[in-house]
C-alpha positions as CSV (number, residue, x, y, z in Angstrom):
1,X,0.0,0.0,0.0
2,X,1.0,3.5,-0.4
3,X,0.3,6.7,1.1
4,X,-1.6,10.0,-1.0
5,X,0.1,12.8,0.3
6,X,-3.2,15.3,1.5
7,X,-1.8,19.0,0.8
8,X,-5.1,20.7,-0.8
9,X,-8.4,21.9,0.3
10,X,-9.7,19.9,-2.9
11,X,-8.4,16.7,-2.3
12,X,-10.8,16.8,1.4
13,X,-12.8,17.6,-1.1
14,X,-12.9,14.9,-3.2
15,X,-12.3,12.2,0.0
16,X,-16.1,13.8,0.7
17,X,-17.4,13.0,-2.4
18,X,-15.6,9.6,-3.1
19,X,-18.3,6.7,-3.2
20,X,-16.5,3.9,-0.6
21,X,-14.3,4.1,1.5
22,X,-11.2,6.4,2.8
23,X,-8.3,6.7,5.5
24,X,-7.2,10.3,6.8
25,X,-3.8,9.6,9.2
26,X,-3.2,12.9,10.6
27,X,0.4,12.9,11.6
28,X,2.7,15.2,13.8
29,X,6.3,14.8,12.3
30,X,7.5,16.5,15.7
31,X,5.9,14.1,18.1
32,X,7.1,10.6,18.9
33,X,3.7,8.9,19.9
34,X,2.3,10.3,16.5
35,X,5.5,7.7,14.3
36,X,4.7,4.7,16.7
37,X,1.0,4.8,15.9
38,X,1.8,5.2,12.2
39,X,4.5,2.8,12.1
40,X,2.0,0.3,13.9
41,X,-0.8,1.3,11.3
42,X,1.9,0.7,8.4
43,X,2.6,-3.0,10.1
44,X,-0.6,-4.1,9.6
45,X,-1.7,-1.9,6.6
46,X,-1.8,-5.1,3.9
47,X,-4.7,-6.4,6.0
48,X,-6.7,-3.5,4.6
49,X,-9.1,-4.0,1.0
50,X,-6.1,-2.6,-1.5
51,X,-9.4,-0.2,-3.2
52,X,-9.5,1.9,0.2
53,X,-7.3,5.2,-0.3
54,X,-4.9,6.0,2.5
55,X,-4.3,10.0,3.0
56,X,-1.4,11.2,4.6
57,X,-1.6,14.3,6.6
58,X,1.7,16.3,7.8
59,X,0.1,18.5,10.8
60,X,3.2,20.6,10.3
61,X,3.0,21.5,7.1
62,X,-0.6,21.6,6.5
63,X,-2.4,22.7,9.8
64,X,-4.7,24.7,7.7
65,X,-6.0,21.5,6.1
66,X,-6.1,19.6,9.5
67,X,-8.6,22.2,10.4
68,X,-10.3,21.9,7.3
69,X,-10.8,18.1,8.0
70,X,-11.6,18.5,11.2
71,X,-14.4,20.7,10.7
72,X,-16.3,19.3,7.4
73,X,-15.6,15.7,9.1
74,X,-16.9,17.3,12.5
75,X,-14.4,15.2,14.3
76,X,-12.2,16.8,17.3
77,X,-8.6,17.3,16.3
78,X,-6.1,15.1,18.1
79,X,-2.4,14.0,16.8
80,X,-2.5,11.4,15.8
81,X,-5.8,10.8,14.5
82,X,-7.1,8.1,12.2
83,X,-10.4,8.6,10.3
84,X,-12.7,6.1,8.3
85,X,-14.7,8.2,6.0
86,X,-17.6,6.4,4.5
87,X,-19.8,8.3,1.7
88,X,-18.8,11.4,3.0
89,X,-18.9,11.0,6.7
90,X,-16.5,10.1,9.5
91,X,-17.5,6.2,10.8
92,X,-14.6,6.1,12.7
93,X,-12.3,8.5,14.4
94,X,-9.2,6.6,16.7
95,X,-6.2,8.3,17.9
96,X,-2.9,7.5,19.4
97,X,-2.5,4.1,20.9
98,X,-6.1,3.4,20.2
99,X,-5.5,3.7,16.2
100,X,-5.6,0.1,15.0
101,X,-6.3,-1.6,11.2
102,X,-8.0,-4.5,12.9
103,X,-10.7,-1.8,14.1
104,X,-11.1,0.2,10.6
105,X,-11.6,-3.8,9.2
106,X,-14.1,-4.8,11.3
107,X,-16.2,-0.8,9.6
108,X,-15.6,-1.9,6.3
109,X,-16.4,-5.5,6.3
């Protein structure tokens, strides 16, 4: 699998009007809890169906998207933060130790 970098206020955009599924990892590149979460989610990643687009989020770079997501997803920001978005709408919203694949599975299954 492969990460979609998410640098635009289009591409949240178009994660709200995909038809299926998609993964938002918001990611501090600053905080150490933040690359243990995402090196657990990238451990486990090939359990996930290979149609489901992953979105990578630097919080650094791209707070103003962060926000963005945050508020048309109406989720709270947190670092870091997994979302499910189904149709549009946040399903599931998991963050630090609590981000897991075997979670996101059991949504989209």
């Amino acid at each position: 699998m492969k990460w979609i970098p998410l640098e635009s206020a289009e591409q949240v955009g178009e994660i709200k009007q995909h038809e299926g599924y998609s993964i938002i990892f918001k990611h501090s590149t600053r905080c150490s809890i933040s690359m243990m979460a995402r090196k657990k989610f990238e451990m486990d990643w090939d359990q996930m169906p290979g149609n489901i687009p992953l979105y990578f989020l630097d919080l650094i770079k791209f707070r103003n998207i962060s926000s963005q997501v945050a508020e048309d997803f109406q989720v709270h920001h947190e670092s870091p933060q997994l979302l499910l978005i189904k149709e549009g709408e946040c399903i599931l919203d998991q963050s630090h130790g609590g981000i897991s694949v075997e979670e996101a599975l059991v949504m989209v299954q």
